[in-house]
N, C-alpha and C positions, 0 to 999 in steps of 0.2 A: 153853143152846144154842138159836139162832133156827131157824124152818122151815126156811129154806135152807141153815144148814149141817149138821141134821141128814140133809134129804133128799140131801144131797149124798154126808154120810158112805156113805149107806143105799144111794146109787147106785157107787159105789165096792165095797160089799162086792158088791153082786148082781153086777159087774162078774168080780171075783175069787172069787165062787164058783164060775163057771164054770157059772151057768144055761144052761140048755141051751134056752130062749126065745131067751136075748139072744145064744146066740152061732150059733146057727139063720141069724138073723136079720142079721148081723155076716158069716159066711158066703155066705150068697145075696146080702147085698148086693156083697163083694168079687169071688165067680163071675160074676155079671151086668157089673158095671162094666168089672170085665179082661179079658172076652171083647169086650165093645163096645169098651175102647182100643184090644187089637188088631188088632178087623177094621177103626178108624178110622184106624190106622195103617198098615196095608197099603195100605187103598187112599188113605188121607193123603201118606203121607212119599214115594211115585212120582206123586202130583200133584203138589208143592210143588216138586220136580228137575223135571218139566216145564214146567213154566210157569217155570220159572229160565232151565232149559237149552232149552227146544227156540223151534222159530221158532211161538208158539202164537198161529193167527189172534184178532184181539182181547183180548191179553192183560190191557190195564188194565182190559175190561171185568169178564171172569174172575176180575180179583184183587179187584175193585169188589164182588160178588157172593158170592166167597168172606170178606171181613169182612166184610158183612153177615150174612150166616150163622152167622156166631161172636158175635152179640149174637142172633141167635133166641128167642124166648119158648119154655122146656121145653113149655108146655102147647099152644104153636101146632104143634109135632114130635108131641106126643103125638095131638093132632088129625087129623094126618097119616094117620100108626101105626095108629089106629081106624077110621079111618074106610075105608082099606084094609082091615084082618082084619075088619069087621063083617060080618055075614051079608050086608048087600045089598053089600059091597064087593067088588073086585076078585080079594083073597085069603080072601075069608072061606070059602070051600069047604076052607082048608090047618087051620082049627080052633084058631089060633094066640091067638087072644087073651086073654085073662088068663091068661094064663102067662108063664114068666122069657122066653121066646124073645122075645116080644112087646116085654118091658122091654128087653134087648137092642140091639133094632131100634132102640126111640128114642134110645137113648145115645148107638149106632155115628152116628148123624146128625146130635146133637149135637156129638160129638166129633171127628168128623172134619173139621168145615172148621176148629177150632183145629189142630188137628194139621198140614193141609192149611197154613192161613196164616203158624204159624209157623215149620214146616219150610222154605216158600216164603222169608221174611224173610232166614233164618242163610242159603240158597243164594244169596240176592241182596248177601248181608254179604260172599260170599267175595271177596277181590281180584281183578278178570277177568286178572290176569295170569298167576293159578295155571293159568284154563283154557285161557285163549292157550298157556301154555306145554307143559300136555300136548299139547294139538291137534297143536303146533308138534312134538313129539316123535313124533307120529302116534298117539297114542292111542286108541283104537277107543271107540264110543260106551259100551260097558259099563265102558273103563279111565275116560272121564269122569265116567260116576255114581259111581264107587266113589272117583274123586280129589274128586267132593265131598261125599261121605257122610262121607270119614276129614277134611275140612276142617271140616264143617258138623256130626259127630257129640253134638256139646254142646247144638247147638241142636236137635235131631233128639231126645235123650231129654230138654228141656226141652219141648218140642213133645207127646209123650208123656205127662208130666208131668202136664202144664198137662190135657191132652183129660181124664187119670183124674181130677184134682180135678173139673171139669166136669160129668165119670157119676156121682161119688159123690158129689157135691150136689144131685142132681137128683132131684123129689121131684112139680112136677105130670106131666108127663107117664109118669113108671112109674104114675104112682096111676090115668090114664085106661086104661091099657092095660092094666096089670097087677092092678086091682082089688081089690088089700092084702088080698090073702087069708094066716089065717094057714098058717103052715107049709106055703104055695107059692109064696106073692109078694110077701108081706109083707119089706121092706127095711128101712133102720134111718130112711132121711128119711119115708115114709110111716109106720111107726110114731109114729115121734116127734108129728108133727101130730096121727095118733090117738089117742094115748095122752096127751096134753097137754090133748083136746076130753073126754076120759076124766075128766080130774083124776087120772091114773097120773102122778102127774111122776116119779117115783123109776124107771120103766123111761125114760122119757122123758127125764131128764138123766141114764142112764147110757148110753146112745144115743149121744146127743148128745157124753157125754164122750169115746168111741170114736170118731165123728169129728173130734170137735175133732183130739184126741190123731194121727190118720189125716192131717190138713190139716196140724197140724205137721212131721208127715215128712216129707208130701211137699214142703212150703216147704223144709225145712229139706236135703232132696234136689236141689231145686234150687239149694238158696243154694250148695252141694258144688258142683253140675255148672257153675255162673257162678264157679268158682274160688274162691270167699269174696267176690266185689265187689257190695256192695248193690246 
Protein backbone atom coordinates (compact mmCIF):
# COMPACT_ATOMS: atom_id res chain seq x y z
CA UNK A 1 0.00 0.00 0.00
CA UNK A 2 1.46 3.66 -1.19
CA UNK A 3 1.52 6.78 1.23
CA UNK A 4 -1.45 8.07 -0.17
CA UNK A 5 -3.58 5.47 0.12
CA UNK A 6 -2.67 4.51 3.46
CA UNK A 7 -2.91 8.20 4.78
CA UNK A 8 -6.20 8.29 3.15
CA UNK A 9 -7.42 5.02 4.84
CA UNK A 10 -5.94 6.74 8.24
CA UNK A 11 -7.97 9.87 7.34
CA UNK A 12 -11.17 7.94 6.99
CA UNK A 13 -10.83 6.25 10.19
CA UNK A 14 -9.92 9.46 12.30
CA UNK A 15 -13.04 10.79 10.45
CA UNK A 16 -15.36 7.70 11.93
CA UNK A 17 -13.91 7.68 15.04
CA UNK A 18 -15.59 10.56 15.89
CA UNK A 19 -12.35 12.69 17.18
CA UNK A 20 -13.42 15.24 18.97
CA UNK A 21 -10.37 17.60 17.31
CA UNK A 22 -11.82 17.08 13.91
CA UNK A 23 -15.43 17.32 14.69
CA UNK A 24 -14.76 20.54 17.05
CA UNK A 25 -13.50 21.84 14.16
CA UNK A 26 -16.23 20.51 11.42
CA UNK A 27 -18.70 22.25 13.89
CA UNK A 28 -17.44 25.87 14.26
CA UNK A 29 -16.80 25.71 10.75
CA UNK A 30 -20.73 24.89 9.92
CA UNK A 31 -21.96 27.41 13.02
CA UNK A 32 -19.79 30.29 11.49
CA UNK A 33 -20.70 29.65 7.78
CA UNK A 34 -24.72 29.30 8.38
CA UNK A 35 -24.97 32.26 10.59
CA UNK A 36 -23.06 34.30 7.87
CA UNK A 37 -25.48 32.62 4.94
CA UNK A 38 -28.17 33.73 6.88
CA UNK A 39 -27.45 37.14 7.71
CA UNK A 40 -26.38 37.20 3.80
CA UNK A 41 -29.50 36.25 3.01
CA UNK A 42 -31.76 38.59 4.83
CA UNK A 43 -30.18 41.32 3.87
CA UNK A 44 -29.34 39.58 0.08
CA UNK A 45 -32.61 38.09 -1.13
CA UNK A 46 -34.83 41.90 -0.22
CA UNK A 47 -31.79 43.45 -2.28
CA UNK A 48 -32.07 41.26 -5.24
CA UNK A 49 -36.45 41.90 -5.39
CA UNK A 50 -35.45 45.47 -5.19
CA UNK A 51 -33.40 46.17 -7.59
CA UNK A 52 -35.82 43.71 -9.85
CA UNK A 53 -38.93 45.18 -8.55
CA UNK A 54 -38.60 48.84 -7.63
CA UNK A 55 -37.83 52.02 -9.72
CA UNK A 56 -33.80 51.85 -8.22
CA UNK A 57 -32.09 55.09 -9.14
CA UNK A 58 -28.87 53.78 -11.19
CA UNK A 59 -29.69 50.36 -11.37
CA UNK A 60 -26.99 48.95 -14.00
CA UNK A 61 -24.68 50.89 -12.00
CA UNK A 62 -25.89 48.83 -8.68
CA UNK A 63 -25.90 45.49 -10.50
CA UNK A 64 -22.19 46.58 -12.16
CA UNK A 65 -21.01 46.78 -8.37
CA UNK A 66 -22.92 43.91 -6.93
CA UNK A 67 -20.97 41.22 -9.53
CA UNK A 68 -18.03 42.74 -8.89
CA UNK A 69 -18.33 42.02 -5.33
CA UNK A 70 -19.02 38.40 -6.05
CA UNK A 71 -15.52 37.80 -7.55
CA UNK A 72 -13.91 39.87 -4.34
CA UNK A 73 -10.61 38.55 -3.05
CA UNK A 74 -11.45 36.64 0.70
CA UNK A 75 -8.41 38.18 1.99
CA UNK A 76 -9.25 41.91 0.50
CA UNK A 77 -12.97 41.29 3.02
CA UNK A 78 -10.78 40.06 5.44
CA UNK A 79 -8.53 43.23 5.26
CA UNK A 80 -11.67 45.01 5.70
CA UNK A 81 -12.83 43.04 8.79
CA UNK A 82 -9.22 43.89 10.54
CA UNK A 83 -8.73 46.57 9.90
CA UNK A 84 -12.19 47.79 11.42
CA UNK A 85 -11.97 45.55 14.84
CA UNK A 86 -8.20 46.37 15.31
CA UNK A 87 -7.35 48.50 18.21
CA UNK A 88 -6.77 51.75 16.23
CA UNK A 89 -10.02 50.89 14.27
CA UNK A 90 -13.33 51.99 14.21
CA UNK A 91 -14.71 49.00 16.11
CA UNK A 92 -11.91 47.87 17.91
CA UNK A 93 -13.11 49.22 21.40
CA UNK A 94 -16.28 46.15 20.74
CA UNK A 95 -12.92 43.36 21.31
CA UNK A 96 -14.27 41.40 18.48
CA UNK A 97 -11.33 40.24 16.69
CA UNK A 98 -10.13 36.75 16.70
CA UNK A 99 -12.96 35.43 17.42
CA UNK A 100 -15.98 33.25 15.40
CA UNK A 101 -17.93 36.77 15.38
CA UNK A 102 -15.07 38.29 13.58
CA UNK A 103 -15.08 35.17 11.04
CA UNK A 104 -18.81 35.69 10.70
CA UNK A 105 -18.49 39.22 9.52
CA UNK A 106 -16.19 38.25 6.62
CA UNK A 107 -18.36 35.64 5.26
CA UNK A 108 -21.77 37.60 5.72
CA UNK A 109 -19.77 40.06 3.06
CA UNK A 110 -18.69 37.61 1.07
CA UNK A 111 -21.81 36.04 0.73
CA UNK A 112 -24.13 38.31 0.27
CA UNK A 113 -23.52 40.09 -2.86
CA UNK A 114 -23.75 36.09 -4.39
CA UNK A 115 -26.77 35.91 -2.77
CA UNK A 116 -27.78 39.57 -3.61
CA UNK A 117 -26.86 38.75 -7.63
CA UNK A 118 -28.39 35.75 -8.01
CA UNK A 119 -31.45 36.18 -6.24
CA UNK A 120 -31.48 39.55 -8.44
CA UNK A 121 -31.01 37.24 -11.93
CA UNK A 122 -34.14 34.31 -11.05
CA UNK A 123 -36.30 38.00 -10.27
CA UNK A 124 -35.17 39.44 -13.55
CA UNK A 125 -35.84 35.65 -15.21
CA UNK A 126 -39.68 35.99 -14.05
CA UNK A 127 -42.05 36.70 -17.14
CA UNK A 128 -42.94 40.61 -16.63
CA UNK A 129 -46.33 39.31 -17.35
CA UNK A 130 -46.72 37.46 -14.15
CA UNK A 131 -46.11 41.04 -12.43
CA UNK A 132 -48.31 43.03 -15.04
CA UNK A 133 -50.83 40.70 -14.12
CA UNK A 134 -50.86 40.79 -10.28
CA UNK A 135 -50.49 44.85 -10.52
CA UNK A 136 -53.38 44.50 -12.92
CA UNK A 137 -55.28 42.45 -10.30
CA UNK A 138 -54.30 45.31 -7.73
CA UNK A 139 -51.96 43.52 -5.79
CA UNK A 140 -50.52 45.40 -2.95
CA UNK A 141 -46.67 45.84 -2.88
CA UNK A 142 -46.18 42.94 -0.25
CA UNK A 143 -48.72 40.42 -2.61
CA UNK A 144 -45.79 41.36 -5.29
CA UNK A 145 -42.80 40.20 -3.32
CA UNK A 146 -44.52 37.19 -2.32
CA UNK A 147 -45.82 36.58 -6.15
CA UNK A 148 -42.16 36.58 -6.85
CA UNK A 149 -40.56 34.90 -4.13
CA UNK A 150 -43.25 31.69 -4.88
CA UNK A 151 -42.00 32.41 -9.00
CA UNK A 152 -38.28 32.89 -8.12
CA UNK A 153 -38.18 30.22 -5.08
CA UNK A 154 -35.69 27.89 -6.90
CA UNK A 155 -33.46 30.46 -7.55
CA UNK A 156 -33.66 32.03 -4.22
CA UNK A 157 -32.42 28.57 -2.30
CA UNK A 158 -29.82 28.30 -5.25
CA UNK A 159 -28.76 31.72 -4.45
CA UNK A 160 -28.53 30.48 -0.77
CA UNK A 161 -26.65 27.58 -1.83
CA UNK A 162 -24.17 28.97 -3.84
CA UNK A 163 -23.36 32.08 -0.79
CA UNK A 164 -22.78 28.74 1.74
CA UNK A 165 -20.43 26.99 -0.75
CA UNK A 166 -18.67 30.43 -0.82
CA UNK A 167 -18.39 30.67 3.55
CA UNK A 168 -17.26 27.18 3.50
CA UNK A 169 -14.45 27.54 1.18
CA UNK A 170 -13.20 30.34 2.55
CA UNK A 171 -9.92 30.33 4.19
CA UNK A 172 -7.77 33.77 3.85
CA UNK A 173 -9.80 36.03 5.32
CA UNK A 174 -11.12 33.90 8.56
CA UNK A 175 -7.39 33.17 9.02
CA UNK A 176 -6.74 37.35 9.23
CA UNK A 177 -9.49 37.84 11.58
CA UNK A 178 -9.98 34.80 13.23
CA UNK A 179 -6.33 33.92 13.90
CA UNK A 180 -6.67 29.73 13.84
CA UNK A 181 -6.77 29.54 17.19
CA UNK A 182 -7.25 26.15 18.50
CA UNK A 183 -10.52 25.10 19.91
CA UNK A 184 -11.90 28.98 19.22
CA UNK A 185 -11.29 29.69 15.63
CA UNK A 186 -9.62 27.27 14.26
CA UNK A 187 -12.12 26.03 11.02
CA UNK A 188 -11.53 23.06 8.89
CA UNK A 189 -9.86 25.52 5.49
CA UNK A 190 -7.46 27.25 8.05
CA UNK A 191 -6.56 23.87 9.55
CA UNK A 192 -5.96 22.21 6.58
CA UNK A 193 -3.26 24.80 5.30
CA UNK A 194 -1.85 24.35 8.95
CA UNK A 195 -1.62 21.13 9.22
CA UNK A 196 -0.48 20.48 5.50
CA UNK A 197 2.69 23.27 6.58
CA UNK A 198 2.83 20.71 9.67
CA UNK A 199 3.28 17.51 7.55
CA UNK A 200 -0.06 16.37 9.63
CA UNK A 201 -1.60 15.42 6.31
CA UNK A 202 -3.84 12.62 7.73
CA UNK A 203 -5.88 15.47 9.82
CA UNK A 204 -5.39 17.43 6.71
CA UNK A 205 -6.92 15.09 4.06
CA UNK A 206 -9.62 14.03 6.49
CA UNK A 207 -10.69 17.84 6.50
CA UNK A 208 -10.52 18.16 3.51
CA UNK A 209 -12.56 14.89 2.90
CA UNK A 210 -15.51 16.48 4.96
CA UNK A 211 -15.47 19.20 2.66
CA UNK A 212 -15.09 17.77 -0.32
CA UNK A 213 -17.90 15.32 0.88
CA UNK A 214 -19.95 19.01 2.12
CA UNK A 215 -19.35 20.59 -1.85
CA UNK A 216 -20.92 17.49 -3.09
CA UNK A 217 -24.10 18.08 -1.33
CA UNK A 218 -24.42 21.05 -1.78
CA UNK A 219 -23.96 20.60 -5.86
CA UNK A 220 -25.72 17.71 -5.71
CA UNK A 221 -28.67 20.03 -3.78
CA UNK A 222 -28.59 22.21 -6.22
CA UNK A 223 -28.58 19.92 -9.27
CA UNK A 224 -32.37 18.67 -7.12
CA UNK A 225 -33.31 22.41 -6.87
CA UNK A 226 -32.53 23.00 -11.07
CA UNK A 227 -34.94 19.97 -11.40
CA UNK A 228 -32.09 17.37 -12.58
CA UNK A 229 -31.04 19.91 -15.73
CA UNK A 230 -27.26 20.30 -15.98
Amino acid sequence: MDGLSAAALEALRLIFSGDAEVYGMIGLSLEVSLTAVALASLAGIPAGFALALAPVPWRGLWVTVIHALMGTPPVVMGLMVFLLLSRQGPLGSWGLLFTPTAMVMVQTLLAWPIVTGLTYAAARGVHPLTIETARTLGASPRQLVWVLAMETRTGMLAAVVAGLGRALAEVGGVLMVGGNIAGQTRVMTTAIAMETAKGNHTLALALGMVLIGLGLGLNALLYRLKGGAP
